[in-house]
Backbone as numpy.savetxt, mean C-alpha at the origin, in Angstrom:
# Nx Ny Nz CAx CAy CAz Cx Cy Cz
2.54 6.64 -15.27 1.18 7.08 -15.60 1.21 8.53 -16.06
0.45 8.59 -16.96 0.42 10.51 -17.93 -0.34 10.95 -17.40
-1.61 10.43 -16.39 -2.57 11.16 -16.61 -2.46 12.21 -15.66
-3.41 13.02 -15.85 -3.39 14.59 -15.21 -3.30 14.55 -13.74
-2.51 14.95 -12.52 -2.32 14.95 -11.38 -3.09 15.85 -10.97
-3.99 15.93 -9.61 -4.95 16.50 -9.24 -4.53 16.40 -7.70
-4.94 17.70 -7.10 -4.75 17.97 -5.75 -5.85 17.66 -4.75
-6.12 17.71 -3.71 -6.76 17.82 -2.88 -6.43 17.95 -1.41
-7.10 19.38 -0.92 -6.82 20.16 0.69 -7.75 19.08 1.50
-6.49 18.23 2.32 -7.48 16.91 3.38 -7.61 17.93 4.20
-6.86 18.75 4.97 -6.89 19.41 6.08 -6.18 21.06 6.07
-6.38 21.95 7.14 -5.59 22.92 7.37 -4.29 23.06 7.36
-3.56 21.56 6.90 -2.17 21.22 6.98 -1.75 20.33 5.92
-2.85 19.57 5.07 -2.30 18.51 4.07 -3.16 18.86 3.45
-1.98 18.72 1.80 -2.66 18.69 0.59 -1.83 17.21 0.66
-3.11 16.29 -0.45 -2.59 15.03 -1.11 -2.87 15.50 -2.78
-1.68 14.47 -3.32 -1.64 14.61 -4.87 -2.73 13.13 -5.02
-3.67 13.49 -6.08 -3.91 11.60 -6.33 -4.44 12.00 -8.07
-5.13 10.66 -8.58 -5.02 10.59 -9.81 -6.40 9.20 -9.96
-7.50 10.13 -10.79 -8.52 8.65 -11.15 -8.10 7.99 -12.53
-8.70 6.69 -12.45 -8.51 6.32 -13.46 -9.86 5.61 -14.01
-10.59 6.53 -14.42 -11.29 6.86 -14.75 -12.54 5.61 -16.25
-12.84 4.76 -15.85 -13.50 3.47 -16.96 -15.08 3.79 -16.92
-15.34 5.45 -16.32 -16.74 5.22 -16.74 -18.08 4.39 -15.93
-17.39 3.81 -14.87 -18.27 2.34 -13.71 -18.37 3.22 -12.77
-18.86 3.62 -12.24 -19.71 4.38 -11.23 -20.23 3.58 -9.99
-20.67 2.57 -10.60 -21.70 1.85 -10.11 -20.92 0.60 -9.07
-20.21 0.40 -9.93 -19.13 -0.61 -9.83 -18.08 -0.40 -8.62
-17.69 -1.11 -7.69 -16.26 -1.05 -7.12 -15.43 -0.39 -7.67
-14.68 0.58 -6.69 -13.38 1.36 -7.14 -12.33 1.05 -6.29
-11.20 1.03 -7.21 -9.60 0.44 -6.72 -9.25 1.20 -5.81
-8.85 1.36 -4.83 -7.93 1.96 -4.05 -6.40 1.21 -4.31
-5.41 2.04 -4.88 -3.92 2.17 -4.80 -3.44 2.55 -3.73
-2.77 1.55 -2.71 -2.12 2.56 -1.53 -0.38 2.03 -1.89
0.34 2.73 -2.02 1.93 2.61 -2.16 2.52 2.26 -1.19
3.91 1.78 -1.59 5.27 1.12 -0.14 4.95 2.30 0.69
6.36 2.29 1.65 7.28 2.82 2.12 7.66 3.61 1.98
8.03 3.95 0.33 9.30 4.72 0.13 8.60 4.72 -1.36
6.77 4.77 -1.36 6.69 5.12 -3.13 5.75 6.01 -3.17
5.53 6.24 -4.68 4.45 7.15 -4.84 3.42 6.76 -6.48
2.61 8.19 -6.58 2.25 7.17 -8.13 2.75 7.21 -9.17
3.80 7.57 -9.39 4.71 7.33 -10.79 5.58 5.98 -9.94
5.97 5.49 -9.15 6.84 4.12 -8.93 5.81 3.04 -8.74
4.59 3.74 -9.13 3.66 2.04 -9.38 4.08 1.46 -11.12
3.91 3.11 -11.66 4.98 2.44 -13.26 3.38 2.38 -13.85
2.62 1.48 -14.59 1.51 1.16 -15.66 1.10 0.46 -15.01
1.02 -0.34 -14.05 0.66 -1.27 -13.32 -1.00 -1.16 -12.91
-1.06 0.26 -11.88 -2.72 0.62 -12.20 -4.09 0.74 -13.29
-3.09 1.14 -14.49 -3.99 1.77 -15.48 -4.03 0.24 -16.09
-3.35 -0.83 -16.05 -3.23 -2.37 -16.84 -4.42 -2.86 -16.10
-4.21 -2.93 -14.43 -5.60 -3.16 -13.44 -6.57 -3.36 -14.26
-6.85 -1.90 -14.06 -7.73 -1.11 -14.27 -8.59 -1.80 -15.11
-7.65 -1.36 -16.24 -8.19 -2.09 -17.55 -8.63 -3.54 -17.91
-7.80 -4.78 -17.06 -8.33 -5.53 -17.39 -9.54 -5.75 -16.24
-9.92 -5.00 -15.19 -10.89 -5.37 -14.57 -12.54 -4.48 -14.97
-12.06 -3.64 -16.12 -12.99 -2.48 -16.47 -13.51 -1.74 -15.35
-12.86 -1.40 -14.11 -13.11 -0.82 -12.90 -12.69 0.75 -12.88
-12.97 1.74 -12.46 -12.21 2.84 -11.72 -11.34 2.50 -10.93
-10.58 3.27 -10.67 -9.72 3.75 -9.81 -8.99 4.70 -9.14
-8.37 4.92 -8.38 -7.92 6.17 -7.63 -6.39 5.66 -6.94
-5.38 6.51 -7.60 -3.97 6.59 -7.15 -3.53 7.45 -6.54
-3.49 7.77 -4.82 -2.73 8.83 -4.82 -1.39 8.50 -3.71
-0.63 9.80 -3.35 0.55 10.06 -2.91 0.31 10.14 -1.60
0.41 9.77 -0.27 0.38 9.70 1.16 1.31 11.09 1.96
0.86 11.64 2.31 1.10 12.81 3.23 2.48 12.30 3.66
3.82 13.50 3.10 4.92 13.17 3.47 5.76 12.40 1.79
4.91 12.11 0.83 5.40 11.21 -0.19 5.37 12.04 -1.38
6.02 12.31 -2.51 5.57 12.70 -4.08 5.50 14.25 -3.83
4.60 14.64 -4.82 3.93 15.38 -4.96 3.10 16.48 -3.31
2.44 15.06 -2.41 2.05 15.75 -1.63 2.74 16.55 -0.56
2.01 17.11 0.50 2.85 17.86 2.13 3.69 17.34 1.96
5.06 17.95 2.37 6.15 16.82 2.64 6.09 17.14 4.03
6.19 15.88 4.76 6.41 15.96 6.12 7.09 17.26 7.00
6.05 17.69 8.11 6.33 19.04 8.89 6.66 18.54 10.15
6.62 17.31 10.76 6.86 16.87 11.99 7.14 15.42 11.92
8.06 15.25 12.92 8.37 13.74 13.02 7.28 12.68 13.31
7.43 11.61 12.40 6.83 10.54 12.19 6.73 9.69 13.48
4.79 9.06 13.94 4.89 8.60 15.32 4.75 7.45 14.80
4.95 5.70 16.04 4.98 4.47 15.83 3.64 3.97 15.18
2.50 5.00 15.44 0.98 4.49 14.78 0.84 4.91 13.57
1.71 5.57 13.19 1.43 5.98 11.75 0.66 5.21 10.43
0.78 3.86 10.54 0.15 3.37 9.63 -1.42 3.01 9.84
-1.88 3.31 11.39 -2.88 3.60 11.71 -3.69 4.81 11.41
-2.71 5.73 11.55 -3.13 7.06 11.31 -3.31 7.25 10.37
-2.56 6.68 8.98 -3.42 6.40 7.55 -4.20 5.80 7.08
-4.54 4.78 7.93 -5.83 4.12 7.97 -7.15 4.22 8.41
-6.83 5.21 9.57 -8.38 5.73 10.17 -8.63 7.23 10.02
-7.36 7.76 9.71 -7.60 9.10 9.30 -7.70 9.74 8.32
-6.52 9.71 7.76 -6.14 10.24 6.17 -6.93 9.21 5.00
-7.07 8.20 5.07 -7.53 6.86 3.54 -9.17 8.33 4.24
-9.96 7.67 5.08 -11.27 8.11 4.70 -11.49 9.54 4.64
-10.52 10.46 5.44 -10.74 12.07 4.67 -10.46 12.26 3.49
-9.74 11.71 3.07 -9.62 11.52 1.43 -10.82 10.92 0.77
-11.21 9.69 1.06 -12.24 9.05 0.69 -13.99 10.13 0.49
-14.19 10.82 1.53 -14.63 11.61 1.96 -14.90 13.00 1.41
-13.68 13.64 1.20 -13.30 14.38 0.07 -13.50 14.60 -0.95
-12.99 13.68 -1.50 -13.55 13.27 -2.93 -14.78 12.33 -3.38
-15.72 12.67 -2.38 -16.83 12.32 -2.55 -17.11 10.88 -3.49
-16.46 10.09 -2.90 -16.61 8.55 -2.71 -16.37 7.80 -2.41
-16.95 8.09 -0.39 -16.84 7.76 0.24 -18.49 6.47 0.73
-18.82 6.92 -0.55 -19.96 5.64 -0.46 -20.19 4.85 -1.24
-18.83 4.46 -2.37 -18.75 3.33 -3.30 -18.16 2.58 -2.31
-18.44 1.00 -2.89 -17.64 -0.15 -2.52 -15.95 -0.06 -3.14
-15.58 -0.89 -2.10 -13.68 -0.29 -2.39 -13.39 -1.90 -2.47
-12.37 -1.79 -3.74 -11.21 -3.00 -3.67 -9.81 -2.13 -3.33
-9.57 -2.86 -2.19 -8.00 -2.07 -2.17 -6.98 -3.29 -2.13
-5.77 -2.34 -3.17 -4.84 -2.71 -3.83 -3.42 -2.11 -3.02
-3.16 -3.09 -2.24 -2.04 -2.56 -0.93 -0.26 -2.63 -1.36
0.44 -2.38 -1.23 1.42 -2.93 -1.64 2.58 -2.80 -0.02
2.85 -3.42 0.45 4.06 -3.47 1.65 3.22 -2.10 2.35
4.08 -0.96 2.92 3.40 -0.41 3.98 1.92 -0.24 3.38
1.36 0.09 2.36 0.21 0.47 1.88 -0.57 -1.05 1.86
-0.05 -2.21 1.75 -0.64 -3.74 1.98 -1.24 -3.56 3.62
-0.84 -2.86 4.43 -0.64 -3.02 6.07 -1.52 -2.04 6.19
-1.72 -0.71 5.58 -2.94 0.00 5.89 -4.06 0.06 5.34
-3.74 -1.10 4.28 -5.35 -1.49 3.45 -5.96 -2.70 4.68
-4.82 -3.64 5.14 -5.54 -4.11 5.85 -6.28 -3.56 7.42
-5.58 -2.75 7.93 -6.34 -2.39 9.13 -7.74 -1.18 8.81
-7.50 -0.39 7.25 -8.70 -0.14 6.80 -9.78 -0.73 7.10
-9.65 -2.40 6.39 -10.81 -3.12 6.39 -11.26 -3.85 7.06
-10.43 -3.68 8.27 -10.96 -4.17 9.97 -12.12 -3.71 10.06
-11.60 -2.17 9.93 -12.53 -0.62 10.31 -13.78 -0.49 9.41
-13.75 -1.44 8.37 -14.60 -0.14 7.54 -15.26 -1.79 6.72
-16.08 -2.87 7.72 -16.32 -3.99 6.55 -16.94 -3.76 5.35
-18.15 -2.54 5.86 -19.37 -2.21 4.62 -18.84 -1.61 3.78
-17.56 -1.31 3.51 -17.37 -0.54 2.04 -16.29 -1.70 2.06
-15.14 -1.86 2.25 -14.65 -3.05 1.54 -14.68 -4.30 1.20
-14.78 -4.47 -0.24 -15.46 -5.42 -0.96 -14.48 -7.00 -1.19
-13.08 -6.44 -0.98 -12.13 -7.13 -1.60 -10.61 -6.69 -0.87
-9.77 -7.14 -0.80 -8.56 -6.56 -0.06 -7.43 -7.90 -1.28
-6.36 -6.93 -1.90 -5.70 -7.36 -2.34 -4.18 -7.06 -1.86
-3.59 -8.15 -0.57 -2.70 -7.42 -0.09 -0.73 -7.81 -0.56
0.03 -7.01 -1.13 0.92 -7.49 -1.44 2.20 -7.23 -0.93
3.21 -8.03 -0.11 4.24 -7.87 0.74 4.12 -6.73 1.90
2.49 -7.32 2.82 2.38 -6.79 3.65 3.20 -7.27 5.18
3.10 -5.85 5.72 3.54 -6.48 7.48 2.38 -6.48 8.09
2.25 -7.65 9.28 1.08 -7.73 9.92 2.04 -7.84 11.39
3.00 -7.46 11.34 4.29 -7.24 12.62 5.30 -7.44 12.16
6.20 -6.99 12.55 7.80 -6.72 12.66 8.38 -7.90 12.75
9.28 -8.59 11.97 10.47 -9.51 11.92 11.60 -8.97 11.25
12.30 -10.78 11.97 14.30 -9.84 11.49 13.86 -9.64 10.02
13.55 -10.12 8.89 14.11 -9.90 8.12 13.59 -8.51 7.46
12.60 -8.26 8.02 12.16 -6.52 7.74 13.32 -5.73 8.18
14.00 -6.01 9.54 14.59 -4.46 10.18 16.10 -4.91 9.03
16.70 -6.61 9.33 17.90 -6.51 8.00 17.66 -5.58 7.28
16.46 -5.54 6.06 16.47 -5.18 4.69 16.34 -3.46 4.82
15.90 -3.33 5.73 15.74 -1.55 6.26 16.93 -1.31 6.68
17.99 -1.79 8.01 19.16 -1.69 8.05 20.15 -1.30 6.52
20.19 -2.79 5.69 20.88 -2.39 4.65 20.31 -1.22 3.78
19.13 -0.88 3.36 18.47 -0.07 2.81 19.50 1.79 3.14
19.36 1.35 4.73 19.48 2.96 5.49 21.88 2.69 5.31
21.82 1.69 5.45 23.20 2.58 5.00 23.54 2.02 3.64
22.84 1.41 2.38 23.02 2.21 1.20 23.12 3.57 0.87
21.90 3.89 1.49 21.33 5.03 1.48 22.57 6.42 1.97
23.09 5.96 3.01 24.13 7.12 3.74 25.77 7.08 3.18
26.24 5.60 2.12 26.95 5.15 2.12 27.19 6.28 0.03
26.31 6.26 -0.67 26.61 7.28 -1.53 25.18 8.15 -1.72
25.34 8.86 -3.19 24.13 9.47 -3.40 22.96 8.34 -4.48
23.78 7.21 -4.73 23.12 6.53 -5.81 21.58 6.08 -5.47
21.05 5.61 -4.65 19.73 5.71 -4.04 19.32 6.75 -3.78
19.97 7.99 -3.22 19.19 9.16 -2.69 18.87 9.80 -4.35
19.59 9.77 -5.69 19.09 10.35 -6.42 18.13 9.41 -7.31
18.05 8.12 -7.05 16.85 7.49 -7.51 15.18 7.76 -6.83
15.63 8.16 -5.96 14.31 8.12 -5.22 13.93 10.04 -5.25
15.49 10.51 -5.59 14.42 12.09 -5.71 13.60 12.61 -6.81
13.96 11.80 -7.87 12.96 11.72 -8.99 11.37 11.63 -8.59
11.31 11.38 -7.29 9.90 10.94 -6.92 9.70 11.75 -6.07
10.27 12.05 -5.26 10.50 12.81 -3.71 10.93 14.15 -3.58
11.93 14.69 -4.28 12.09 16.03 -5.22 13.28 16.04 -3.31
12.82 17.71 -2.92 14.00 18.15 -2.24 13.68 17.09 -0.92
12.39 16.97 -0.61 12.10 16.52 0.67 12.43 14.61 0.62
13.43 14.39 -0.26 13.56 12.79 0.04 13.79 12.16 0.79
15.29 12.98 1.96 15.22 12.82 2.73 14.79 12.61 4.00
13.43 13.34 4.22 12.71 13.40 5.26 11.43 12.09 4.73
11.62 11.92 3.61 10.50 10.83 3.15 11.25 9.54 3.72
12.54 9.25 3.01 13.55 8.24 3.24 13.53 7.53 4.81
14.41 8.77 5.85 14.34 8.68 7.02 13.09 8.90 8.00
12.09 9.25 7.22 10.79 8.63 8.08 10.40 7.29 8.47
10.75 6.24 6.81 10.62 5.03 7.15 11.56 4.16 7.43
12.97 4.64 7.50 13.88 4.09 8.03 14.23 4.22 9.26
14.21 5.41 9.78 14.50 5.28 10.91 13.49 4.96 12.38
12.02 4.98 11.68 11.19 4.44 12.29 11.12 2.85 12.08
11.23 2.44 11.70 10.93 0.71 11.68 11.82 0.36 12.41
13.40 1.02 12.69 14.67 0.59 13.79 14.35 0.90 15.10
12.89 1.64 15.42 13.05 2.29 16.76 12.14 0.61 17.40
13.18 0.55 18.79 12.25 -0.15 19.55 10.88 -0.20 20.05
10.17 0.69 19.70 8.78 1.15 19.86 8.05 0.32 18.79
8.67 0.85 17.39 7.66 0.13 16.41 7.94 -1.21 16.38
9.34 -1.85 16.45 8.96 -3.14 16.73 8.26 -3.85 17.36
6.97 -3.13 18.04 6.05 -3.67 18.92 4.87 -4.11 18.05
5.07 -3.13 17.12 3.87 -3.22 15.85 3.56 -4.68 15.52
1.95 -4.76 15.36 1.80 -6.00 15.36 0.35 -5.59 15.33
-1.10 -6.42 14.18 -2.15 -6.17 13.82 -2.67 -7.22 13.32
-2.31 -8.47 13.69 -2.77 -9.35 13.88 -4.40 -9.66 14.17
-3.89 -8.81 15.54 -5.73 -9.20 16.30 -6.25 -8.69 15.42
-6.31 -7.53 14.58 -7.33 -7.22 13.45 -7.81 -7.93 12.18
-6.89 -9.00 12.32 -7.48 -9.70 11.02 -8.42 -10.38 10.90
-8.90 -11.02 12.49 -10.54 -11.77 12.07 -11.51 -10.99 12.26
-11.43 -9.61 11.96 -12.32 -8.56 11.63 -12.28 -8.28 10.63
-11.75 -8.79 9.83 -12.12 -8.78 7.77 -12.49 -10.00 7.08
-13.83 -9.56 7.19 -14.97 -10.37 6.69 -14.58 -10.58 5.31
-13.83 -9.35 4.67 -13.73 -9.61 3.27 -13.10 -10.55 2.23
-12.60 -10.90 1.77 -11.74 -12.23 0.89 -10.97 -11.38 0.62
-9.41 -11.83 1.44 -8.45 -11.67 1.38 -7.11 -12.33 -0.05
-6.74 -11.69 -0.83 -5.38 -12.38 -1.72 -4.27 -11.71 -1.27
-3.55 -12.62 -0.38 -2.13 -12.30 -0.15 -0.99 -12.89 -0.82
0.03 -12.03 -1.19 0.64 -11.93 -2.51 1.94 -11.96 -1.82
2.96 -12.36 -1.78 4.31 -12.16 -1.58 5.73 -12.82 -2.53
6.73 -12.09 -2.77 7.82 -12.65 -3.62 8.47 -13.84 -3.08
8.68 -15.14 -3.14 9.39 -16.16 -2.58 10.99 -15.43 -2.04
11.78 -14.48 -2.81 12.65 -13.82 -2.42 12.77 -12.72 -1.67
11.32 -12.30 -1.28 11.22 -10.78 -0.85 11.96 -10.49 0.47
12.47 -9.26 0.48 13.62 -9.20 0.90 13.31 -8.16 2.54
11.99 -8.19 2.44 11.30 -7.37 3.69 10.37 -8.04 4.64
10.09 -9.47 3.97 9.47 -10.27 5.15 9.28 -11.38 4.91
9.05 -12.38 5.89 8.94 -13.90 5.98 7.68 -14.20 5.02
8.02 -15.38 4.70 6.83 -15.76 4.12 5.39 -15.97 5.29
5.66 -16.49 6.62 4.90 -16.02 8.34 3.78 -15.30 7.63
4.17 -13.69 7.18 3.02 -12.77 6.92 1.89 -12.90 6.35
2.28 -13.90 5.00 1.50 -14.03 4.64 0.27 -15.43 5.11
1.20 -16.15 5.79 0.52 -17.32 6.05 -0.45 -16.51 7.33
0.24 -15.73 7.56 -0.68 -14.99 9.23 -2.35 -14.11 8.67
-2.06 -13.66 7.39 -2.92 -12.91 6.88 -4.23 -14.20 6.40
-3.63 -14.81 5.99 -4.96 -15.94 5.54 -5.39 -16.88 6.63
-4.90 -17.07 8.09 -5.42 -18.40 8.64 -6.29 -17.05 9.37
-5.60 -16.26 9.82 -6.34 -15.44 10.82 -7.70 -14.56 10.47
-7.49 -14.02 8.71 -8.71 -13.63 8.06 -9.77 -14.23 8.16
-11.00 -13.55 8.66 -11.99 -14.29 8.90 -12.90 -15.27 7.69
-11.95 -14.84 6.55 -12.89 -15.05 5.34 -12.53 -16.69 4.56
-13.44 -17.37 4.78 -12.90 -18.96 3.79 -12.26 -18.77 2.55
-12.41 -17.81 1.88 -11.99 -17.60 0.93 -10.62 -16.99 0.25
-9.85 -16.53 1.33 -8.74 -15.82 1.90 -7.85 -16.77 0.98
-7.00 -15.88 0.47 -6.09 -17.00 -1.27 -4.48 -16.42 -0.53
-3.49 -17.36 -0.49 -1.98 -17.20 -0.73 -1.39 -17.18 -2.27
-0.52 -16.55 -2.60 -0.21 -16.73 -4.03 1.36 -16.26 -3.73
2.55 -17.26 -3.55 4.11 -16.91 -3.66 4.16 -17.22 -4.89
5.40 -15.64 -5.43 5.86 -16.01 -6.82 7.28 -16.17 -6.53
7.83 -17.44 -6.95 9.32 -17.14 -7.42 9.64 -16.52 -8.52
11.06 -16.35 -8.17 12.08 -15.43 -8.88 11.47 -14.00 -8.83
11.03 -13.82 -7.28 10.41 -11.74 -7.23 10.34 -11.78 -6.17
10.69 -10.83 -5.78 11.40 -9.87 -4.59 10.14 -8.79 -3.74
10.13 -8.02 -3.51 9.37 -7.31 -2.65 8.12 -6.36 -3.66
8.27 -6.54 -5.03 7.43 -5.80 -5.45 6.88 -6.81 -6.60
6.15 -7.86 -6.34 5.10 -8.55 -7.58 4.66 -7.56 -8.65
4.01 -6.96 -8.14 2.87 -6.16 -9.11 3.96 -5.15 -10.40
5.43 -5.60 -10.40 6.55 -4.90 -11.24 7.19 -5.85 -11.39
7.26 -7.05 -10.80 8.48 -8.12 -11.20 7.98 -9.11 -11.70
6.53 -9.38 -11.82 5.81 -10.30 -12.35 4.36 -9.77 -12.60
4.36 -9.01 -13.37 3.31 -7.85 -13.29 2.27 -8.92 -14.18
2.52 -9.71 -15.06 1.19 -10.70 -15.84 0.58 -11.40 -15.18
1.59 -12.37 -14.24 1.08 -12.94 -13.08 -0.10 -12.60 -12.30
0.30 -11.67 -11.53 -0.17 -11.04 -10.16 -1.81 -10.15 -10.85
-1.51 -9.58 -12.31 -2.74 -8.71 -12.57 -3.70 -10.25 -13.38
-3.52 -11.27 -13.92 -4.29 -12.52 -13.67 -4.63 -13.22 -12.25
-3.53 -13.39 -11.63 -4.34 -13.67 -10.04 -4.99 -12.63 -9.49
-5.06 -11.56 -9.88 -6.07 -10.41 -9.09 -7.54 -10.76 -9.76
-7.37 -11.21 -10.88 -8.54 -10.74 -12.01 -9.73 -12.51 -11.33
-8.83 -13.37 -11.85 -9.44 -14.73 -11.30 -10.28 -14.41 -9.41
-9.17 -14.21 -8.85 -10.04 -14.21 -7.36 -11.06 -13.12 -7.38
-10.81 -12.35 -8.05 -12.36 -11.24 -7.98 -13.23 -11.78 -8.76
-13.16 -12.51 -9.45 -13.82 -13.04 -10.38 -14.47 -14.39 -9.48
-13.86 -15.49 -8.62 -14.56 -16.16 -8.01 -15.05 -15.55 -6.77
-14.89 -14.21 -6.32 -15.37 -13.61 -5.00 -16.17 -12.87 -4.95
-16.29 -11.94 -6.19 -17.24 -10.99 -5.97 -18.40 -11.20 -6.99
C-alpha cells in the first residue's frame, strides 16, 4: 500500500502507525484491518485497498503496539495480550480517531482474526460483521508445531530474521520473540475464548486454508456452531496455507463481498 502513513499518540507510552482508506462513505460501515502475529500494513500487500474497493467501503489499516512502524515493545509481553488489544488498544484507537461511533466490519487475520473476535463479544452495537481468517479460539498441537518450527527457523540463520525486518526494522526481534515465545509458555496454552462466542450476535465468515499450517480445521468449525448468529458461514480453501486473503486473494475478496451482501 502507497498511501500516506499517519501516526497517532494512544497513550503516554504508545504511538500506533495506521492508514485510511479512504471511498468517501461516511455513512457506511468501516473495515477494520487487524494483522497476524508477526505482520503489519505493508504484509497485507493490496489486499485492503482491492476490499475496499470492491465493497466501496472505508477503511482503516493500522500497525499494533510492538509491530511496524509503531512503539516497539518496552516490556515483556503478558498471556492476555490479545485481550488487551481487544478491550484496550482496538477502542483507544477507535476513539482517537474519532470513529468510534461508525458501524465496524472487522477484517481479522490469525492473531488479529482472535482479537476481532473477542472485540465483538464486547462491543455488539458497533460490530456489524466479523470476517474471521485463520483464527485461534484456543491453543492446539498444531499451532505450538508451526511456532516451534517457525522459532528455530528463525534462530537457525538470518534468512527469516531479514525478511521480516523489512517490516520490523531494528526491533524484529523483540516483535518475533514476543509471539514466539509466548504461545510456548504453559500459561498461554490455557488460552481459550470460546465461551465468548455466543456473545456475537453478529454474522460470522470463518475462513481457513485446508493446509494451514497454524491450526485445525476444529477452529473454525468452533467459531460457527458456537456463534450465536444463524448466519455464521465456513469457507476452507484448498491449496492455501495460513494466509487466504494472499494465497487466494480472488476467492476470499468474492466470499467476503457475497456474505455481506446476503447479511447486511
Amino acid at each position: 500500500m502507497k498511501k500516506q502513513l499517519n501516526f497517532i499518540e494512544l497513550d503516554d507510552r504508545v504511538n500506533l502507525a495506521y492508514q485510511f482508506i479512504d471511498k468517501q462513505n461516511s455513512t457506511k460501515p468501516l473495515l477494520i484491518f487487524l494483522h497476524e502475529g508477526l505482520g503489519s500494513i505493508a504484509q497485507w500487500k493490496g489486499f485492503p485497498e482491492l476490499l475496499c474497493d470492491q465493497l466501496n467501503l472505508d477503511g482503516l489499516v493500522y500497525e499494533r503496539y510492538g509491530y511496524g512502524y509503531s512503539t516497539p515493545f518496552f516490556e515483556d509481553r503478558k498471556p492476555d495480550y490479545l485481550f488487551t488489544e481487544a478491550e484496550y488498544f482496538l477502542p483507544k484507537l477507535l476513539q482517537q480517531l474519532q470513529v468510534d461511533n461508525r458501524e465496524l466490519i472487522l477484517i481479522g487475520h490469525s492473531d488479529g482474526a482472535s482479537i476481532a473476535l473477542i472485540f465483538a463479544a464486547n462491543s455488539a452495537n458497533k460490530v456489524v460483521a466479523v470476517v474471521s481468517m485463520a483464527a485461534h479460539v484456543f491453543v492446539d498441537e498444531l499451532s505450538i508445531g508451526g511456532i516451534i518450527e517457525a522459532d528455530t527457523i528463525y534462530q537457525a540463520s538470518d534468512d527469516l530474521r531479514n525478511r521480516l525486518k523489512k517490516y520490523h526494522f531494528d526491533h524484529v526481534d523483540s516483535t518475533f520473540y514476543a509471539w514466539s515465545k509466548m504461545w510456548q509458555t504453559e500459561e498461554f496454552k490455557q488460552f481459550n475464548i470460546e465461551h465468548l462466542l455466543p456473545k456475537i450476535n453478529t454474522p460470522i465468515l470463518a475462513i481457513q486454508g485446508v493446509q494451514d499450517e497454524y491450526g485445525l480445521p476444529s477452529q473454525v468449525e468452533s467459531i460457527v456452531k458456537n456463534g450465536a448468529n444463524p448466519n455464521n458461514k465456513k469457507l476452507f480453501i484448498d491449496n492455501c496455507k495460513h494466509s487466504p486473503h494472499l494465497q487466494a486473494t480472488e476467492q476470499v475478496i468474492k466470499s467476503i463481498s457475497a456474505f455481506l451482501k446476503d447479511n447486511l
